[in-house]
PASEBA-1860 file (N, C-alpha, C; in nm, 3 decimals):
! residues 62
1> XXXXXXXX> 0.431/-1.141/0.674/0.317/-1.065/0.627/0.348/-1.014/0.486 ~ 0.245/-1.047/0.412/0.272/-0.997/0.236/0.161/-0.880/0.229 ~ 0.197/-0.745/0.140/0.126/-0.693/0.072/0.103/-0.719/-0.097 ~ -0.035/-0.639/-0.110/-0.075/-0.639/-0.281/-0.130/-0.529/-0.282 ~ -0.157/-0.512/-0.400/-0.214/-0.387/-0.445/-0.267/-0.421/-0.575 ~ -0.403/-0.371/-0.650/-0.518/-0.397/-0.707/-0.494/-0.295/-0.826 ~ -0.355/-0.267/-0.886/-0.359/-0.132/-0.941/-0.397/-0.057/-1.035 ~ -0.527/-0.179/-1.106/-0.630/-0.119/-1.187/-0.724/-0.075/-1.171
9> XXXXXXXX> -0.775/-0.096/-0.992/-0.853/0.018/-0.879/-0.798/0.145/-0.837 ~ -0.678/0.144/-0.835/-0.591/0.244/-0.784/-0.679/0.394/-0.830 ~ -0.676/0.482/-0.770/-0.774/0.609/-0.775/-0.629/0.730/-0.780 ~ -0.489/0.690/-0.693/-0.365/0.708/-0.676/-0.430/0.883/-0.585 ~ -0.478/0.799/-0.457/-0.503/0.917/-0.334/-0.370/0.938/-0.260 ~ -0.272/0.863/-0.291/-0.152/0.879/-0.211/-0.127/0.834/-0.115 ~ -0.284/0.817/-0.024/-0.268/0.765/0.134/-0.170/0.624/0.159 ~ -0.211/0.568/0.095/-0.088/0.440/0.130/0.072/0.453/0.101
17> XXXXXXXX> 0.128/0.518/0.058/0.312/0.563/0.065/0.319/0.737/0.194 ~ 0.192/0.710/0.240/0.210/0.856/0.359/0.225/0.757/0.443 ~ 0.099/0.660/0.452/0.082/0.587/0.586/0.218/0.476/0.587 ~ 0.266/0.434/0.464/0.324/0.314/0.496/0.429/0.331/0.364 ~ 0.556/0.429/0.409/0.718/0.397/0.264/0.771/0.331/0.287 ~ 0.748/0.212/0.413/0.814/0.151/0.402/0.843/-0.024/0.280 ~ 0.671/0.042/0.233/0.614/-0.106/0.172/0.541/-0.029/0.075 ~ 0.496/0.121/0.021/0.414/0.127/-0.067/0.476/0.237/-0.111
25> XXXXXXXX> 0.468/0.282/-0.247/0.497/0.433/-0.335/0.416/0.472/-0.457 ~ 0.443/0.580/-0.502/0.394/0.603/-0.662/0.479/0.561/-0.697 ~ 0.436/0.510/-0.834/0.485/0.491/-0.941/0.490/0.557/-1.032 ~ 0.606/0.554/-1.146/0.610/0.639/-1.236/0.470/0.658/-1.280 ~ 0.378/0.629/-1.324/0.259/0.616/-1.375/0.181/0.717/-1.305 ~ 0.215/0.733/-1.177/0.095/0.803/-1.088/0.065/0.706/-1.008 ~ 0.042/0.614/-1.038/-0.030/0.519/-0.968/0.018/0.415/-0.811 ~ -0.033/0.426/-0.722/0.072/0.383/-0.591/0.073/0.197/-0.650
33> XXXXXXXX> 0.224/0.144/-0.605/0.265/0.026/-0.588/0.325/-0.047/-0.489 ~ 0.283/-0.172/-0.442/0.371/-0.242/-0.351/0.522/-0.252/-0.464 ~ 0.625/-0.200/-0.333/0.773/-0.202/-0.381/0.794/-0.297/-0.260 ~ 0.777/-0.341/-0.180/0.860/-0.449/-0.093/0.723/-0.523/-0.054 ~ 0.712/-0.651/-0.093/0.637/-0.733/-0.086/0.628/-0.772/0.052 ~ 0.704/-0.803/0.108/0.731/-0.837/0.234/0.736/-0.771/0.333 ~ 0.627/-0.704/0.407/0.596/-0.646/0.516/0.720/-0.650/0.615 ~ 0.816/-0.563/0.654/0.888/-0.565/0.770/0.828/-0.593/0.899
41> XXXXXXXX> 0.813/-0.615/0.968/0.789/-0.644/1.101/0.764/-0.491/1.182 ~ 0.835/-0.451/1.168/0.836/-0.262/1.223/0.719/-0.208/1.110 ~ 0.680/-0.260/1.032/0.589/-0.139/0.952/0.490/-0.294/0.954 ~ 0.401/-0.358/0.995/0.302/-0.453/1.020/0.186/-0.338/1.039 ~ 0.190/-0.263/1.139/0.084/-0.207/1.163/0.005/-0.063/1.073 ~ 0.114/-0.026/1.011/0.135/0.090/0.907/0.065/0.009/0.783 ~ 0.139/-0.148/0.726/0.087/-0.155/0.639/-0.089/-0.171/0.656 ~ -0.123/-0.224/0.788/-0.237/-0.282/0.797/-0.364/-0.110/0.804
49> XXXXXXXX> -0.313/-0.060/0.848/-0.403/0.098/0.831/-0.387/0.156/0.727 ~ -0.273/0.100/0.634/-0.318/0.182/0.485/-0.375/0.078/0.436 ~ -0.419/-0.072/0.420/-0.549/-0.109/0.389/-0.659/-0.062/0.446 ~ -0.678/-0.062/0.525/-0.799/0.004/0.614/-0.842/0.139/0.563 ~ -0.728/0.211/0.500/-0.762/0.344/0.508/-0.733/0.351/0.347 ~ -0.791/0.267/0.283/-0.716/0.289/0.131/-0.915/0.291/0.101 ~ -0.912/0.445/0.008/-1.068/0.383/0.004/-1.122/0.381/-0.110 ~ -1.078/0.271/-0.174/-1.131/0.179/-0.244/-1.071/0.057/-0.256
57> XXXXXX> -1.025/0.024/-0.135/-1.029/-0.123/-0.094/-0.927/-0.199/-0.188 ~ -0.829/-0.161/-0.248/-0.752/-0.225/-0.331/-0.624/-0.293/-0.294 ~ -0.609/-0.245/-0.115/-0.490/-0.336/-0.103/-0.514/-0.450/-0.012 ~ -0.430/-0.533/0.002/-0.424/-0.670/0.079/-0.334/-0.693/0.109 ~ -0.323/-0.727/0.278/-0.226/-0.736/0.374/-0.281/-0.858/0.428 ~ -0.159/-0.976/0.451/-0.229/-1.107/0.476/-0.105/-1.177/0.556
END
């Protein structure tokens, strides 16, 4: 499972590095980033509810 992130949508609500450190953070910028591309297996479901719950739709879990 891969994540992305859209980070010229980014609004930087934070929700995605609460729901999911294992795969998402701020960035120096402010702005949240995929730091591990590669979805662990233990955080699959974490990453998949901070798309869901990212709202403005900027990340992708595939």
């Amino acid at each position: 499972m891969k994540a992305s992130l859209d980070r010229s949508g980014c609004i930087a609500c934070g929700l995605c590095p609460t729901i999911c450190p294992e795969v998402f953070r701020m960035a120096d910028d402010g702005l949240a980033e995929v730091y591990n591309e590669t979805v662990p297996p233990e955080a699959e479901d974490r990453a998949v509810e901070a798309q869901e719950s990212c709202p403005v739709s900027v990340i992708t879990v595939e």
